[in-house]
C-alpha distance (Angstrom), angle and dihedral (degrees) to the residues before:
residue distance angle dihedral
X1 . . .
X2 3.98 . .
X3 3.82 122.1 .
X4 3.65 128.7 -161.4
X5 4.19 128.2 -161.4
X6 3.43 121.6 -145.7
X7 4.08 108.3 -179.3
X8 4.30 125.4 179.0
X9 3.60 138.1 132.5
X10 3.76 118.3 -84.0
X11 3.57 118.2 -79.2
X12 3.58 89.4 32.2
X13 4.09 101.2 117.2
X14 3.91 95.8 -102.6
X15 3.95 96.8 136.2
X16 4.08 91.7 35.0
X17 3.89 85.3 56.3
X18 4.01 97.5 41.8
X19 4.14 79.6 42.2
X20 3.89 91.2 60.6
X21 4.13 96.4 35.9
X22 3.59 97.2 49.6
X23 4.06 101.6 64.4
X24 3.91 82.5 45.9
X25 3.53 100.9 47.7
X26 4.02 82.7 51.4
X27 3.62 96.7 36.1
X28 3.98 72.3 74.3
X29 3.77 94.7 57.4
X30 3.78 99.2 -105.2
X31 4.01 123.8 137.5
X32 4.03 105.8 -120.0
X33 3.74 116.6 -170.5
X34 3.95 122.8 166.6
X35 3.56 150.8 -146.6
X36 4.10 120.9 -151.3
X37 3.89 120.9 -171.8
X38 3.74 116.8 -161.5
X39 4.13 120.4 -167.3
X40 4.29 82.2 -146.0
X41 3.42 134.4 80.9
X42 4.00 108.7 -88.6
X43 3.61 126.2 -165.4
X44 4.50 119.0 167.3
X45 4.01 80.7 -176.7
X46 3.78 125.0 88.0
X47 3.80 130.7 -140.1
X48 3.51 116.8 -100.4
X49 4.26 89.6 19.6
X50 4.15 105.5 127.4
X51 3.97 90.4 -125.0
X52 4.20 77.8 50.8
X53 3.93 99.2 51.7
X54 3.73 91.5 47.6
X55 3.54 103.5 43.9
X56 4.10 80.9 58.8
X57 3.78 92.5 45.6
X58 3.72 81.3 70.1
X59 3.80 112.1 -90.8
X60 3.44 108.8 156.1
X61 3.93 97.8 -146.7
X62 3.78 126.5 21.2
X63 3.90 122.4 -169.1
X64 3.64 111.3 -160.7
X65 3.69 116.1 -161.9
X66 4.03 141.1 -167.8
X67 3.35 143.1 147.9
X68 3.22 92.3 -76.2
X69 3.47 119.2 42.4
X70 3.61 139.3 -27.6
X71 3.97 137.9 -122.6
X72 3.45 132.0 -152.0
X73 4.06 110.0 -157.9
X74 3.74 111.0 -170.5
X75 3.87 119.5 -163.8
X76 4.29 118.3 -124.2
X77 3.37 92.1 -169.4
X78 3.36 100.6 -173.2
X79 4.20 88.1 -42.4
X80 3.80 119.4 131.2
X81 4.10 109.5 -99.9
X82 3.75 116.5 -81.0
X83 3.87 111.4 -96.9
X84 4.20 120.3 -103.9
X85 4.43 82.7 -113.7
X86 3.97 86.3 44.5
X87 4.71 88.9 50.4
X88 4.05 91.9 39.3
X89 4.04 94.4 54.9
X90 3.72 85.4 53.1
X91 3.88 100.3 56.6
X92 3.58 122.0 92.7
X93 3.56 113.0 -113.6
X94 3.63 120.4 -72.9
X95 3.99 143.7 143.7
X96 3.34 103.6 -104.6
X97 4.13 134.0 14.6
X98 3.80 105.1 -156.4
X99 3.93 111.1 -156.8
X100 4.12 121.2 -141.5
């Protein structure tokens, strides 16, 4: 597995550019997968959702699944963030990693 970084100040066109490469780099029949970082305070889950209430009761991982796809929310608490080494040994194989 290959990763590649792409780093800039918000606002800057990072996810428009990854937007664009990503159908090209799998036009060419490569798996893409990515990670994003955000400096805010993300949550995909909704108050008042059942995965929601008991990921606050405490739970320390939640996997929320559908037809779909699937999510795997993991709770900081407090905890410094996870590593880049710690994120990439936790993706499913793939071709290429792009970083956001």
């Amino acid at each position: 597995m290959k990763f590649f970084g792409i780093a800039g100040q918000s606002g800057m066109g990072k996810t428009t550019l990854l937007e664009r490469l990503v159908p090209e780099i799998a036009s060419r029949g490569l798996v893409v997968s990515l990670i994003k970082h955000s400096h805010k305070h993300i949550d995909i889950d909704r108050p008042g959702k059942d995965s929601y209430r008991l990921r606050e009761s405490g739970c320390k991982e939640v996997l929320l699944l559908g037809h779909d796809r699937w999510a795997l929310m993991h709770e900081l608490r407090g905890a410094d963030e996870p590593s880049l080494d710690y994120l990439l040994d936790r993706m499913q194989h793939c071709d290429l990693v792009l970083i956001e």
